[in-house]
C-alpha positions in Angstrom: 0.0 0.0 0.0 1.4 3.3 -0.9 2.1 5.8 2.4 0.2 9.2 1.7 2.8 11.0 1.3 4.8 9.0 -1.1 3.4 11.1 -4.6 4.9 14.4 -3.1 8.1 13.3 -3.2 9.2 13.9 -6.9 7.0 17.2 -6.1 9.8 18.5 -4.1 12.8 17.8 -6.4 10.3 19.3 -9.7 9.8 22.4 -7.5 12.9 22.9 -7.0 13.7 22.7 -10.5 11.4 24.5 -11.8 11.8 27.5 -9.6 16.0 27.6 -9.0 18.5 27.0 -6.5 17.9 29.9 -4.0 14.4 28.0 -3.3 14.5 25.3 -0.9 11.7 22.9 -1.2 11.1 20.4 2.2 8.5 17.4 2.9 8.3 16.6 6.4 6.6 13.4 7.8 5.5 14.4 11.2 4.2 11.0 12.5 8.1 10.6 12.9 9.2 14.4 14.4 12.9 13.2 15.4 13.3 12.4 11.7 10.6 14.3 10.2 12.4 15.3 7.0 11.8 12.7 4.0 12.9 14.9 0.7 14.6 18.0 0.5 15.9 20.0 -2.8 18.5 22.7 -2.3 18.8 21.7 1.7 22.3 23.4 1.3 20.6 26.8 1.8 19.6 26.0 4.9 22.1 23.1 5.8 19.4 20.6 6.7 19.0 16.9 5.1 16.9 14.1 4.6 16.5 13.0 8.7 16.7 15.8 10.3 13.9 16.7 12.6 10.9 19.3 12.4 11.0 23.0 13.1 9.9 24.7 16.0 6.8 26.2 14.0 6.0 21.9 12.8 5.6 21.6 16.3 3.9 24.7 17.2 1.5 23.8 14.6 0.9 20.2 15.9 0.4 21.2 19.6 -2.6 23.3 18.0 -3.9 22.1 15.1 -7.3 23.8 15.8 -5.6 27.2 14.9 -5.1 25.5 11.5 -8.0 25.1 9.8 -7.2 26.5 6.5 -5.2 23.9 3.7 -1.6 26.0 4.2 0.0 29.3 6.0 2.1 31.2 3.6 4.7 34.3 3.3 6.0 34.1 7.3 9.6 34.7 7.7 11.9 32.0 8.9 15.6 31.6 9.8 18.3 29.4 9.2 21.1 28.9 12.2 23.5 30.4 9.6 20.9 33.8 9.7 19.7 34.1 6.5 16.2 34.8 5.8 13.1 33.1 4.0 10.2 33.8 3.3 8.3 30.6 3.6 4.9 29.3 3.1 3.8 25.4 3.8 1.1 23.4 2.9 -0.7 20.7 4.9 -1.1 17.3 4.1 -4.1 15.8 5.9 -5.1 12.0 6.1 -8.9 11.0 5.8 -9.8 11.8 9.1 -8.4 15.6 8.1 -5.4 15.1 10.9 -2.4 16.4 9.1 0.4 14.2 9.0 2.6 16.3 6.2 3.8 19.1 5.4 5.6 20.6 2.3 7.2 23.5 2.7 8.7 26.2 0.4 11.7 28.4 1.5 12.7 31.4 -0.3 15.9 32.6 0.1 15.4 36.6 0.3 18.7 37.7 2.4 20.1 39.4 -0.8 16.8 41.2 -1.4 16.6 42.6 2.2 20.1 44.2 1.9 19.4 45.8 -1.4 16.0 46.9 0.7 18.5 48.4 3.2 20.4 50.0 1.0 17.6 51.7 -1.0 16.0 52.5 2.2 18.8 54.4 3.5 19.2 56.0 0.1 16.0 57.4 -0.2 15.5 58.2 3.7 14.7 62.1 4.4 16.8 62.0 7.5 19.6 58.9 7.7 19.9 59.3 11.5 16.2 57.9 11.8 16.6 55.3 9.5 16.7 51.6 10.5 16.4 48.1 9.1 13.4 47.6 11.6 11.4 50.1 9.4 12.0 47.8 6.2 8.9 45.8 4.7 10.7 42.5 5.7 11.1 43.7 9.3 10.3 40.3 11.5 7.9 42.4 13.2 5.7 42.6 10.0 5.3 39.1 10.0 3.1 37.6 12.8 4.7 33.8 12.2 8.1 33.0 12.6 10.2 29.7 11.8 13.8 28.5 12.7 15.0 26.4 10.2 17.2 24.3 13.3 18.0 20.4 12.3 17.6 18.7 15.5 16.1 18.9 18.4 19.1 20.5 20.5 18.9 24.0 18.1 15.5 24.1 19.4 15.9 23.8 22.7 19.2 26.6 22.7 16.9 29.2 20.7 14.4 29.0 23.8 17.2 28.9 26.3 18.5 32.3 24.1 14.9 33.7 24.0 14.6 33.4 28.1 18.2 34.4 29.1 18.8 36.8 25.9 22.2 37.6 26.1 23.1 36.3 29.2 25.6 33.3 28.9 23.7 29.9 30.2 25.2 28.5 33.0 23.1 25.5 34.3 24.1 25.9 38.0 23.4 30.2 37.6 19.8 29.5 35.8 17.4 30.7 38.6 14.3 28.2 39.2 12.2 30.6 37.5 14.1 31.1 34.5 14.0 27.5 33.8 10.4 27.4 34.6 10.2 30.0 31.6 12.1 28.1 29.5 10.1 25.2 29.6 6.7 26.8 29.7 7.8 28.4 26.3 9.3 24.7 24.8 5.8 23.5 26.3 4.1 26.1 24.0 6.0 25.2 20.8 5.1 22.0 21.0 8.7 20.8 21.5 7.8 18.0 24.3 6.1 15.9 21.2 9.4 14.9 20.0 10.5 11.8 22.0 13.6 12.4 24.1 12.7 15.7 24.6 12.5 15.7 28.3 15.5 13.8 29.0 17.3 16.3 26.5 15.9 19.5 28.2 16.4 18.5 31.6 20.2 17.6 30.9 20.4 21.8 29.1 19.2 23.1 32.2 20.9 21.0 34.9 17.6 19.6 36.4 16.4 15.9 36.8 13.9 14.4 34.6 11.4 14.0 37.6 11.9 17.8 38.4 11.0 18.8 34.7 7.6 16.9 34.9 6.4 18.5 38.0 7.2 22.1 35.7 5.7 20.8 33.3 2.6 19.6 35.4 2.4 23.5 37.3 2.5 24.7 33.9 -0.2 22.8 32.9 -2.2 23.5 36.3 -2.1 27.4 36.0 -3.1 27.1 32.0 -6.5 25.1 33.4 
């Protein structure tokens, strides 16, 4: 019997034919989110392979599906760990009881674009000194979605870590109780504790037992009820 998703393969590798190399074209499987890539074309732009594991907005989207009604999400702006910019769109694939178990994603590469933006923006600006790149069309603030292209489960869990502690370096025995709290309420939000091993992996980041992250976890889940 052929798997659903098998007749989107050669989609991928046509797409990315047909529209060039600075276009990365993904299929995820994410009944398998550890190794939810299964075809990728022009993967160098965003050093990811066949695999590697979903995104942080594939598992954003999975821990609420009901925000996801429509057949795809496109033009959001997404990262890759190397910093250069996409804008994305993805389309789901849904099984016959409308649960979607794909997801074929488009990735254009638009890093060159935004600094010939930057550069005609500062050009044309009626006073330079005011002028920023957060006032460009492809500011992330424009964009209400946001994706990091990470390939494993590890880039996810040091974004968060980054997101809570900003700038600060992580130390595990400095994090204060609180500020891993935050960090797992926000991996709890993104869906991240889908992925199997998750927990074990977390709880080793932030120098906390395995038992200690499932009672966060469980307060968490008590003061969302």
């Amino acid at each position: 019997m052929i798997d659903i998703l098998e007749p989107y393969i050669p989609v991928v590798y046509y797409m990315a034919e047909a529209v060039g190399p600075t276009c990365e074209i993904v299929l995820h499987d994410v009944r398998k989110l550890e190794n939810s890539i299964i075809a990728i074309a022009n993967g160098h732009i965003s050093e990811r392979k066949i695999g590697d594991s979903a995104t942080d907005l594939v598992l954003e989207i999975l821990k609420d599906s009901s925000k996801y009604e429509n057949d795809s999400i496109t033009n959001y702006i997404s990262k890759s760990n190397s910093g250069k910019t996409f804008r994305s769109s993805t389309y789901f694939i849904r099984d016959s009881l409308k649960e979607i178990i794909g997801m074929l994603c488009v990735n254009i590469d638009i890093s060159e674009y935004m600094e010939i933006d930057r550069i005609i923006h500062n050009l044309m600006a009626i006073d330079p000194k005011k002028t920023s790149q957060s006032n460009s069309i492809y500011s992330e603030k424009n964009f209400p979605i946001h994706e990091n292209l990470t390939s494993d489960i590890d880039g996810i869990i040091k974004l968060a870590i980054k997101r809570v502690l900003g700038e600060k370096p992580v130390q595990k025995k400095r994090m204060l109780i609180e500020e891993k709290k935050e960090v797992v309420k926000l991996l709890n939000e993104k869906g991240l504790f889908l992925m199997k091993g998750s927990i074990t992996k977390v709880a080793n980041y932030l120098g906390s037992s395995v038992p200690t992250l499932y009672r966060y976890i469980s307060e968490i889940s008590n003061k969302e009820d």
